[in-house]
N, C-alpha and C positions, 0 to 999 in steps of 0.2 A: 472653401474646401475644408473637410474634416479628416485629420486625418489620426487613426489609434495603433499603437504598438501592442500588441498584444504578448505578451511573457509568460510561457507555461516550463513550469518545472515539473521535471517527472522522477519519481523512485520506482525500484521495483524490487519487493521479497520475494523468496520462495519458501514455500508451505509444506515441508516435509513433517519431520519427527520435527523438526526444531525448525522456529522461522530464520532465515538467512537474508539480511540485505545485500540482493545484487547489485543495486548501485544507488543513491542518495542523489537528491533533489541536486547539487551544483554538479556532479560527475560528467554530464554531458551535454551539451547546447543544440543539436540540431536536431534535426528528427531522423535525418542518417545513422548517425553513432550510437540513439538510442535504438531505433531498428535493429540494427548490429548486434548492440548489448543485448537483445530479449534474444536474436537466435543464436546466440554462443550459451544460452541456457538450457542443459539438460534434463530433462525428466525423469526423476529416478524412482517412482511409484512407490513414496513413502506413505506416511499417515499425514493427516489433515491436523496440522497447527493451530489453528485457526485464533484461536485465545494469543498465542506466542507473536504471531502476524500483527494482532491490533497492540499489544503492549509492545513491540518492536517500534511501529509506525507512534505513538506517544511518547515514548522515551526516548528515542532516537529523530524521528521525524519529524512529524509536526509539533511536536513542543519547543525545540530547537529554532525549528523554521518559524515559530510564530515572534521569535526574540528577532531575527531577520528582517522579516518582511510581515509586519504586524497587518496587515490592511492585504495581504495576497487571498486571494478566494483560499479553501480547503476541500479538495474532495477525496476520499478515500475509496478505491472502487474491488473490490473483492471478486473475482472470478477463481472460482472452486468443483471439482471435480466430485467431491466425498463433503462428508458430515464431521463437524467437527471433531478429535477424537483425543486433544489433551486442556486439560483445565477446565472441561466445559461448564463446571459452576462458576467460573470464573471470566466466561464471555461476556455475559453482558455490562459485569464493573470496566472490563478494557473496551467494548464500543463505546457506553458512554463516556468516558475517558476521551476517546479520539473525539468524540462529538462536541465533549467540555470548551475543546482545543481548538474549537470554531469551525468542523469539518462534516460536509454532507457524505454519509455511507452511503453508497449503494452496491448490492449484490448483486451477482451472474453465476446460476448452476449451468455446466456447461454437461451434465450428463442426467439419464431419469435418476439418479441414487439421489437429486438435491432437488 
């Protein structure tokens, strides 16, 4: 018999005028308390951070986390309403940055504007 533990930590920012970490990779363990966390988060139709998000998730997240758990996969996964709208010469230094940090992006527009 094989058998595998499988370990996912989850963060989650929000993307207003400023990106905001609602809560960091050790904050919650199940998948209940993380379901919880995302619906006690409001929506308050700011502007799209976008740049602030990934330099958040490098400075704070996965560079942190890679001093941790050197050998944990990285995925970074972006779902966005709007077009970038602070730093934008300054996106693609902070994706590759997150990407440096061992971590596969992927994007979701979740409306026609993206």
């Amino acid at each position: 018999m094989i058998m595998m533990i499988i370990i996912i930590r989850v963060c989650l920012f929000y993307i207003g005028n400023k990106a905001k970490l609602n809560f960091n990779l050790n904050t919650y363990s199940t998948k209940t308390e993380i379901l919880a966390a995302v619906d006690r988060i409001k929506y308050v139709g700011e502007n799209t951070n976008t740049t602030g998000a990934f330099r958040l998730a490098r400075l704070e997240v996965l560079g942190p986390a890679r001093l941790e758990r050197p050998n944990a996969e990285r995925l970074a996964v972006l779902i966005t309403d709007g077009n970038p709208t602070h730093d934008i010469d300054q996106l693609d230094v902070e994706v590759a940055g997150v990407k440096g940090l061992g971590a596969t992006v992927v994007a979701f527009g979740v409306t026609d504007r993206v």
